[in-house]
Residue, then its C-alpha position, 0 to 999 in steps of 0.5 A: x700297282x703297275x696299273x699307275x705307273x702305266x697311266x702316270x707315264x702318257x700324263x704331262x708331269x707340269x701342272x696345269x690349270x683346271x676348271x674349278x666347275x669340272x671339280x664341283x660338278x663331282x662332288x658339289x662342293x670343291x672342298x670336297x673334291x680336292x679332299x677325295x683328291x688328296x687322299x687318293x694321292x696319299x694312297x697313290x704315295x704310299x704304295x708307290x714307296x712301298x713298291x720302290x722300297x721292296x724293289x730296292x731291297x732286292x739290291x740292298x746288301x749288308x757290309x761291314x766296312x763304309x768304304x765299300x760303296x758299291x754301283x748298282x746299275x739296274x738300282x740307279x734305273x729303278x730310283x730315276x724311274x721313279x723319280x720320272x713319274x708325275x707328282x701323286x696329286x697330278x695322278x690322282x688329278x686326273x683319275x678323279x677329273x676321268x672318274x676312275x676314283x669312288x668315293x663314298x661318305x661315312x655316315x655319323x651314328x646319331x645317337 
């Protein structure tokens, strides 16, 4: 995981305009690519979720009263890294314009 968020820090967080032909080049089809895209961004979302929300449980702490609102620094930290990162489909952008994704078609049982 921290593999990503490695890669996802030197990546410009703007989006950029592409080549359409680099993306067809890929797969042959640009519906294709962008569907291979899509997933891994999804992927790239959800296991980024889950390791915010482990990290952020380290901090999480039960009270009885609503009043009692605490700050947690190291928290804050955390939630603005994170927030800093570049959107999934930026990321999954680039590992597939570098070919850092495989991808692999399911074949249908004709039968």
């Amino acid at each position: 995981m921290s593999d990503i968020k490695t890669k996802a820090q030197g990546l410009d967080p703007n989006i950029q305009p592409r080549d359409m032909g680099e993306f067809m080049g890929k797969t042959g089809n640009v519906y294709e690519s962008i569907t291979v895209v899509s997933k891994r961004a999804r992927q790239i979302s959800s296991d980024l979720k889950w390791e915010i929300q482990r990290k952020l449980e380290e901090f999480a702490v039960s009270s009885d009263t609503i009043e009692e609102i605490q700050e947690n620094k190291e928290q804050i930290e955390i939630s603005k890294f994170y927030e800093r990162l570049p959107n999934t489909a930026i990321i999954a952008t680039n590992e597939f314009l570098n070919d850092e994704i495989q991808w692999r078609y399911v074949e249908e049982d004709k039968g």
